[in-house]
N, C-alpha and C positions, 0 to 999 in steps of 0.2 A: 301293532305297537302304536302307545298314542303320540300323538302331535307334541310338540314342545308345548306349553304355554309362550306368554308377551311374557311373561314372569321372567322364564327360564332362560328366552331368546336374549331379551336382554342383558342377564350377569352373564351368559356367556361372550356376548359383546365386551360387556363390561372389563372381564376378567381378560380376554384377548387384548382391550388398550392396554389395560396395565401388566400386560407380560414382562416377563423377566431376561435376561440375558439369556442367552444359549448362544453352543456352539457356535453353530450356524450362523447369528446375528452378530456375534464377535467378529466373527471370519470375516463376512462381509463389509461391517465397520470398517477394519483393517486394510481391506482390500482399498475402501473407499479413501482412505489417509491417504494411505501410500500413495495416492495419483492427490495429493492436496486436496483432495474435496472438502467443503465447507462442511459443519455439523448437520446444517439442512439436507445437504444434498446425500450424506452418507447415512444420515436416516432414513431418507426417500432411497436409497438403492439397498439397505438392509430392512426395508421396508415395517418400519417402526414410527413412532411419534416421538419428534423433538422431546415433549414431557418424559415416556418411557426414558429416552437416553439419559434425558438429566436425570431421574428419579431412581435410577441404577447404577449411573455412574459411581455415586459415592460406594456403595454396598461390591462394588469390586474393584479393592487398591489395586493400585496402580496402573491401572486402564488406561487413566488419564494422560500420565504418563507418555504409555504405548504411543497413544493416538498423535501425540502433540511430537514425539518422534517418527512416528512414520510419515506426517506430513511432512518431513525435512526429507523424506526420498528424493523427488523430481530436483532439488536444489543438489545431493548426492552426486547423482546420476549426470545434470549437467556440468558439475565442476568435473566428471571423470570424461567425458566427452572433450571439455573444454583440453585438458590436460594430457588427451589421448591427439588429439591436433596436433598439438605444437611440431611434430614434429614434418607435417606434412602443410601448418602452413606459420611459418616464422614469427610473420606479423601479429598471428592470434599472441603467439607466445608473447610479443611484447607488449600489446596491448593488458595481456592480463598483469606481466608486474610493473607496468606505471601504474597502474590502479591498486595492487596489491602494496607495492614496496615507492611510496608515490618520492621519499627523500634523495632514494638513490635512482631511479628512475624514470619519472615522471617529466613532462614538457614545462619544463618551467614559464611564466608569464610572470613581467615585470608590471607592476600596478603604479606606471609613472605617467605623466605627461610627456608633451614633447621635449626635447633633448635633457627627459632624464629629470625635468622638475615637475614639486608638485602637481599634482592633479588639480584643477579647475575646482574652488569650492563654490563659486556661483554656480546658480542653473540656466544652462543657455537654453534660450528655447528659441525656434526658427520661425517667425510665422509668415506663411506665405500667401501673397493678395490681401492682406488686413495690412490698415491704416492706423499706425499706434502713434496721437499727439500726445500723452500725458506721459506713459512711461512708457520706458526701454527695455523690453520685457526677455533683451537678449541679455540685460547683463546683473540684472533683478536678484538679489540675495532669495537664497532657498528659505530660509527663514520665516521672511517677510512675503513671499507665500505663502506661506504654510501657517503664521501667526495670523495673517492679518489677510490675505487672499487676494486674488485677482478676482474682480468685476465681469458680467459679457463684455460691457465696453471697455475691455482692458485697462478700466482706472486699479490703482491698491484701494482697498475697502479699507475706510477708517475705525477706530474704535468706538 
């Protein structure tokens, strides 16, 4: 039997990147979802190229689909673990519906100042071992930082 030609060897290279779906390389796609894997990495374990995947994906509806469902498995699986708990430890249970049901159960926080009045619209700022003669940088409108700036040397920057 003769040798291949560089002719031959090559379109069959060729035609092997641009293969086409199969079985097999479904399966494993699938496999690779279902545990969230990226599109890279589920080409690299159904051992294809990025291109091949995009380049077949259209030519088989609803694939797309599939994949982008099976990667919600691991999210499945942990809300059924999460919900399989509760009953062995409470506190999971309640942590899940202050975050689920946050109106009727969640840790409420009041967004006040001290006894209950506004919030401080100045910006305090603390500064510790500097020597501030120009301005008073604890009691500085946020503003007038932000429009017009503080200096190194803690002067406001003019316009």
């Amino acid at each position: 039997m003769a040798r291949p030609t560089k002719k031959a060897q090559l379109s069959k290279k060729l035609s092997e990147a641009k293969q086409k779906f199969n079985d097999d390389i479904i399966r494993k796609l699938e496999q690779a979802f279902a545990l969230d894997c990226t599109i890279e990495e589920a080409c690299l374990y159904a051992g294809i190229g990025k291109s091949t995947y995009y380049d077949n994906l259209p030519k088989n509806k609803g694939l797309a689909e599939r994949f982008e469902a099976l990667r919600n498995t691991p999210v499945l699986k942990a809300r059924q673990s999460v919900i399989k708990s509760f009953d062995s430890d409470p506190n999971l249970a309640l942590k899940y519906l202050e975050r689920k049901r946050r109106a009727e159960f969640s840790v409420r926080q009041e967004l006040t100042g001290a006894d209950g009045n506004e919030l401080l619209t100045k910006l305090e700022v603390n500064i510790i071992n500097k020597h501030v003669d120009e301005v008073d940088l604890n009691t500085i409108d946020a503003d007038t930082i932000i429009n017009k700036g503080i200096s190194n040397d803690n002067t406001i920057q003019s316009d």
